[in-house]
C-alpha positions in Angstrom: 8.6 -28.1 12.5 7.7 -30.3 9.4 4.9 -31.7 11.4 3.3 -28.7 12.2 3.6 -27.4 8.7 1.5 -30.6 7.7 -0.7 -29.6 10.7 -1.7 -26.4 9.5 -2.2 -27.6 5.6 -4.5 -30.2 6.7 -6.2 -27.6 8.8 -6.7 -25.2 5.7 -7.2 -27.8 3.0 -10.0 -30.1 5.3 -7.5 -33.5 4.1 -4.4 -34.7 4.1 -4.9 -34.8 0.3 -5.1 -31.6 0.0 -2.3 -30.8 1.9 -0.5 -33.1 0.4 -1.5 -31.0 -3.3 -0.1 -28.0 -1.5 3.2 -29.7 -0.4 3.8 -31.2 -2.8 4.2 -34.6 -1.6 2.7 -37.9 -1.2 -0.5 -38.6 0.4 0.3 -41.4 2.2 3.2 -38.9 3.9 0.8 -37.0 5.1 -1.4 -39.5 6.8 1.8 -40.7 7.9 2.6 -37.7 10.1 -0.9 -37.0 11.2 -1.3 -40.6 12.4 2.2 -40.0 14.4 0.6 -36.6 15.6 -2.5 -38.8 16.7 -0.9 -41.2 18.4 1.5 -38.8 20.7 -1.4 -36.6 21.8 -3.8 -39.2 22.5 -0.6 -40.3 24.8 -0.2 -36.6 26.3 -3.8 -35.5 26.1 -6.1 -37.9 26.0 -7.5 -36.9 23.3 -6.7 -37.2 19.2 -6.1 -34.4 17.4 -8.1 -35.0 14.2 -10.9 -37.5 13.5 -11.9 -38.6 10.5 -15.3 -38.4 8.7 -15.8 -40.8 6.1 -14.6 -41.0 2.8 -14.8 -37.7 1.0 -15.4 -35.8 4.1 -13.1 -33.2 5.9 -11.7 -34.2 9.0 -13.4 -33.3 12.2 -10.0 -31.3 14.7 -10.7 -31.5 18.0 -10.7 -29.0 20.9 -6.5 -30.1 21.4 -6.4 -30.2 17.7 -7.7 -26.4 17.2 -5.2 -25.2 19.9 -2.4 -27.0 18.4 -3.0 -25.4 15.1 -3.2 -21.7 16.6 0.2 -22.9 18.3 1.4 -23.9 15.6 1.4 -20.9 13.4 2.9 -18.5 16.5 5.7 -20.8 16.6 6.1 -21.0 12.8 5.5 -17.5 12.5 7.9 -16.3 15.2 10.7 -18.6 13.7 10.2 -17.3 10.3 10.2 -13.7 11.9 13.0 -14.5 13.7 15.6 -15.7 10.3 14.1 -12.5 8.5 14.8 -9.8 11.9 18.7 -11.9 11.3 18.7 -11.2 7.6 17.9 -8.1 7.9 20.4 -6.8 10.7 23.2 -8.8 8.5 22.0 -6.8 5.5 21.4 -10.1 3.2 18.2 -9.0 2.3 16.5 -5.9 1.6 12.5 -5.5 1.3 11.5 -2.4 -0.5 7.3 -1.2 -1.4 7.0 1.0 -3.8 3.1 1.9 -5.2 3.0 1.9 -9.0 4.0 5.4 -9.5 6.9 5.7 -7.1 8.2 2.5 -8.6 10.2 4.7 -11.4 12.0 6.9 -8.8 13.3 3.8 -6.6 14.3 2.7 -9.9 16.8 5.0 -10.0 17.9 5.0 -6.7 18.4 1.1 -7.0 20.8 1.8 -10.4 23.0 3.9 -8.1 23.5 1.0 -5.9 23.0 -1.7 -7.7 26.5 -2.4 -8.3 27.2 -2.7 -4.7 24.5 -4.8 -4.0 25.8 -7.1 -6.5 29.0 -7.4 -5.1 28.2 -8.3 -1.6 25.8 -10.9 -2.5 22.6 -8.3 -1.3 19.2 -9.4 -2.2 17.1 -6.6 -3.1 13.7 -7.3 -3.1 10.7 -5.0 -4.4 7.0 -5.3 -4.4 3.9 -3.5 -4.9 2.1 -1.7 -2.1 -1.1 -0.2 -2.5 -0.9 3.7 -1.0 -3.6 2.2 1.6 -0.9 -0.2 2.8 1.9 2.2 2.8 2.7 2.7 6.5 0.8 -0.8 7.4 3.5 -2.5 5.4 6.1 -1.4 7.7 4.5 -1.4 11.5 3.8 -5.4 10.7 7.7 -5.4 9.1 6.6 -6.8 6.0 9.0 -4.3 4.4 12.1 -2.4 5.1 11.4 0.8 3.4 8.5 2.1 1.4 8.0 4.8 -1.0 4.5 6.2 -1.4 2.0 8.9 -0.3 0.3 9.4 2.9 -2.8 12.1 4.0 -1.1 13.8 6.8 -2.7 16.5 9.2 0.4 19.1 9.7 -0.9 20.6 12.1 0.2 18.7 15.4 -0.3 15.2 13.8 1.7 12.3 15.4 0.8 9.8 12.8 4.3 10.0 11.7 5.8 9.8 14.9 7.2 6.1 14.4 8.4 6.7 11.1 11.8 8.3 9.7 10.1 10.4 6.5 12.3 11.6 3.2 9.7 13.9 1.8 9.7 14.2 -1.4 6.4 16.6 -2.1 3.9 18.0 0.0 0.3 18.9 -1.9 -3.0 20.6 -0.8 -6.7 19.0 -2.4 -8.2 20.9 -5.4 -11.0 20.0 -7.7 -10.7 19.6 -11.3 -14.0 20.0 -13.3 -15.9 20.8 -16.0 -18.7 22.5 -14.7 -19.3 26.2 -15.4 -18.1 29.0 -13.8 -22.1 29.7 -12.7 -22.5 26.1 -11.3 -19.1 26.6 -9.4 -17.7 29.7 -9.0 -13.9 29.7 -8.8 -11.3 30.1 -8.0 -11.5 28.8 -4.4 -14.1 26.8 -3.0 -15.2 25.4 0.9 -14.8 21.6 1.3 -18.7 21.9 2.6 -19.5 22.5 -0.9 -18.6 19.0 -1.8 -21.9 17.7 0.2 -23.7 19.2 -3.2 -21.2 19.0 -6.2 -21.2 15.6 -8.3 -18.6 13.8 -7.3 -16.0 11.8 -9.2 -14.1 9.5 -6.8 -12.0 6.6 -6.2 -13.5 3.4 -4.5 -10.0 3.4 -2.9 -6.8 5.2 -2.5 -5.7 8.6 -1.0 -8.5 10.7 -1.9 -11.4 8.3 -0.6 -9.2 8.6 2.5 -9.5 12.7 2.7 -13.3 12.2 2.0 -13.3 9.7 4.4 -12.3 12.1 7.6 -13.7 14.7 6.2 -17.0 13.4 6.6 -16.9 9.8 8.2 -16.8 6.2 7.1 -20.8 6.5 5.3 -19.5 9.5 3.1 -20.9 8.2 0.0 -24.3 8.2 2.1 -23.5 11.8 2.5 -22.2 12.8 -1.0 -23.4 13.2 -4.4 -21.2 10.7 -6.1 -21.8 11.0 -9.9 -19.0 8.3 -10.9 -16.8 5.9 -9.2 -13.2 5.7 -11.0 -10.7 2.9 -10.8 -7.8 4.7 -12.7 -7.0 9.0 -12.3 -6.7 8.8 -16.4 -10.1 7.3 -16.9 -11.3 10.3 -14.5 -9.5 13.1 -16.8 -11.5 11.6 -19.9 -14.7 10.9 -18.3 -14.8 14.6 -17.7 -13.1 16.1 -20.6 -16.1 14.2 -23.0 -18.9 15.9 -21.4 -20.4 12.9 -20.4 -20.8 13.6 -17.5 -20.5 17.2 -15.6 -19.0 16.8 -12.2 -15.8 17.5 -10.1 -13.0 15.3 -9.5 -10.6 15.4 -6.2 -6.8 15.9 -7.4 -3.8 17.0 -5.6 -3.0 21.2 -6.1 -0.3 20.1 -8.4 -2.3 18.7 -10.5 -4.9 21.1 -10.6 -2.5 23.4 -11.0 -0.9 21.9 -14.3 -4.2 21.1 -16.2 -4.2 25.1 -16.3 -0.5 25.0 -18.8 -2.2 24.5 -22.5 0.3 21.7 -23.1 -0.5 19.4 -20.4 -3.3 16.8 -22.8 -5.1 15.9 -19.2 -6.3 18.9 -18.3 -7.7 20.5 -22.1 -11.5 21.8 -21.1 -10.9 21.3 -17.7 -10.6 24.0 -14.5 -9.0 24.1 -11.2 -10.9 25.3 -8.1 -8.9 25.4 -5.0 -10.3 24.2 -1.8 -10.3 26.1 1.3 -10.8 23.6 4.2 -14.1 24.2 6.7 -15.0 21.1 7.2 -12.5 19.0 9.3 -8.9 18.8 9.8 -6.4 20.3 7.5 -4.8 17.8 5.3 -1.6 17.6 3.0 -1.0 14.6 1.0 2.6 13.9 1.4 4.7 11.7 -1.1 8.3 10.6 0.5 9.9 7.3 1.5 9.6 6.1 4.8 11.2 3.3 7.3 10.6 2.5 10.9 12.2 5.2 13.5 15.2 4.7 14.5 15.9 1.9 12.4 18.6 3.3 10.2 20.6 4.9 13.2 21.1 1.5 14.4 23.0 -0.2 11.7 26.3 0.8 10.5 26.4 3.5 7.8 27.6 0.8 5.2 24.5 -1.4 5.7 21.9 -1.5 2.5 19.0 0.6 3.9 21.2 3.5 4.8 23.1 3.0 1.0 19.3 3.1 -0.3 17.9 5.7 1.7 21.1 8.1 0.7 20.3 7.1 -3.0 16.8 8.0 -2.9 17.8 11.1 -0.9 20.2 11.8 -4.2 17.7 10.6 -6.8 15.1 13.4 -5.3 17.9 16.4 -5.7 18.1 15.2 -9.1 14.2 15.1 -10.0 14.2 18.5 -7.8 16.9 20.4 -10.1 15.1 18.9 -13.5 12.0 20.5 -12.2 9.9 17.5 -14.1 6.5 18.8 -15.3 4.2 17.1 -17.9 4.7 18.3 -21.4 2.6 18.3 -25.0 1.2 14.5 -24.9 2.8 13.1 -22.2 1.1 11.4 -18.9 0.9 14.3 -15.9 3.9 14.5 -13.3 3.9 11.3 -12.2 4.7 12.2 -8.4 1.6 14.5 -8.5 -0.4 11.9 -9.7 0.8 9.6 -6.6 -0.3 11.6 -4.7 -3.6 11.7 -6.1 -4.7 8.1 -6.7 -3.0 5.4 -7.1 -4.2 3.4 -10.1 -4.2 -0.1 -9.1 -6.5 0.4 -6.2 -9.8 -1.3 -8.2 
């Protein structure tokens, strides 16, 4: 297994001083095991399965040596795979995505276990997922459970099918904008009308997606896209300074909030509703989700059923508080997940 590591690091690094930088270790241990490689496939094979270039050159890997590699990571890969499919029946370790504005809510979940956790020795682990990568993360079982948003089509959809879903919030797409009345009537308007309004858009994230089946991959080609937004915030003030007079795409909830005088966002701006006829219906859903099935087949005790019951808990409580965004605070931050997702530059 060690020599196959140094395999591969030789293979991305071009020497066996640079794998040895990545290792960590000696150079002369690396040669070492390469020379040993060498020797026992020349043996097997006939053939080497690196050959060196010349001083300052990276080393040539033969037709054997370029199989071995690609073996090499399957087998790795698969072993590795295997200790973490072990871990995570046995419970020892948890993974866990949350997207930056979900990360608050499994916050509080994780208090109500944490104690537990602690207890039985349980590794909880946590990362950042982008809201592109929210079911992605699970199919390729880099994580355990997620918490995020997802454009769903409710209408007969199966996208879903292999997931178990907590939903948390289900929203429709509105526009916020400060264009006049005359230049956009209100207070409902056709997704069609987006091919002439000026657009402000994300170069990622859940609304880029809707745009995206709406009307296909070249959709900038398509639209009048008057600014292109990294952060939902920097959208609201772009707009609310009159620089430049345009529409944003925003989940309902939003919209609907920038209309409540105490909500700082929305000041000068107005919600227009749309009314799809253009392509499929779509609802941006915010929830936690794990792999079907999954959760059935472990005992009730095991960590992702203790988590899953504490998120399940933590979302009555958010549901009976009714949180909305008041004077000079930051907008609902579940409504705002499921509109963009901030660190999607």
């Amino acid at each position: 297994m060690d020599q196959l590591r140094t395999l591969i690091m030789v293979h991305e690094a071009g020497t066996a001083l640079g794998a040895a930088r990545i290792l960590g270790r000696e150079q002369s241990s690396v040669q070492k095991q390469i020379d040993t490689m060498n020797r026992n496939f020349r043996e097997l094979c006939g053939e080497p399965l690196i050959l060196k270039q010349g001083r300052g050159k990276d080393v040539l890997f033969t037709g054997t040596g370029e199989a071995l590699v690609e073996l090499a990571r399957g087998t790795l890969g698969d072993w590795l795979d295997g200790i973490h499919e072990s871990r995570r029946r046995l419970g020892k370790t948890l993974m866990v995505g949350t997207t930056r504005f979900t990360l608050s809510y499994l916050a509080g979940a994780g208090e109500r276990v944490a104690e537990d956790f602690r207890q039985r020795g349980i590794e909880l682990k946590v990362g950042h997922v982008r809201t592109r990568d929210v079911l992605a993360k699970l199919r390729a079982k880099d994580v355990d459970l997620v918490c995020g948003s997802v454009v769903t089509r409710p209408e007969g959809a199966d996208e879903l099918a292999a997931f178990d879903v907590m939903e948390w919030r289900r929203s429709g797409v509105s526009l916020l904008t400060n264009l006049s009345e005359a230049e956009l009537p209100g207070p409902t308007a056709p997704t069609s009308a987006l091919r002439t309004l000026p657009l402000v858009v994300s170069a990622s994230g859940l609304m880029a997606g809707v745009l995206h089946t709406w009307f296909g991959g070249d959709y900038r080609g398509k639209l009048r896209i008057a600014a292109e937004i990294d952060t939902v915030n920097y959208g609201f003030e772009l707009l609310r300074s009159g620089l430049l007079r345009g529409c944003m795409l925003v989940t309902k909830g939003v919209a609907d909030a920038a209309g409540d005088p105490r909500v700082v966002y929305g000041r000068g701006l107005r919600a227009v509703e749309l009314v799809n006829d253009t392509g499929p219906r779509l609802e941006v859903l915010l929830g936690a989700f794990t792999r079907r099935g999954e959760r059935a087949s472990y005992d009730p005790a095991h960590p992702l059923n203790l988590l899953w019951d504490a998120l399940a808990r933590e979302n009555a409580r958010w549901q009976r508080e009714q949180r909305w965004p008041t004077a000079g605070l930051e907008p609902d931050p579940f409504e705002l997940a499921n509109s963009y997702d901030p660190s999607e530059s």
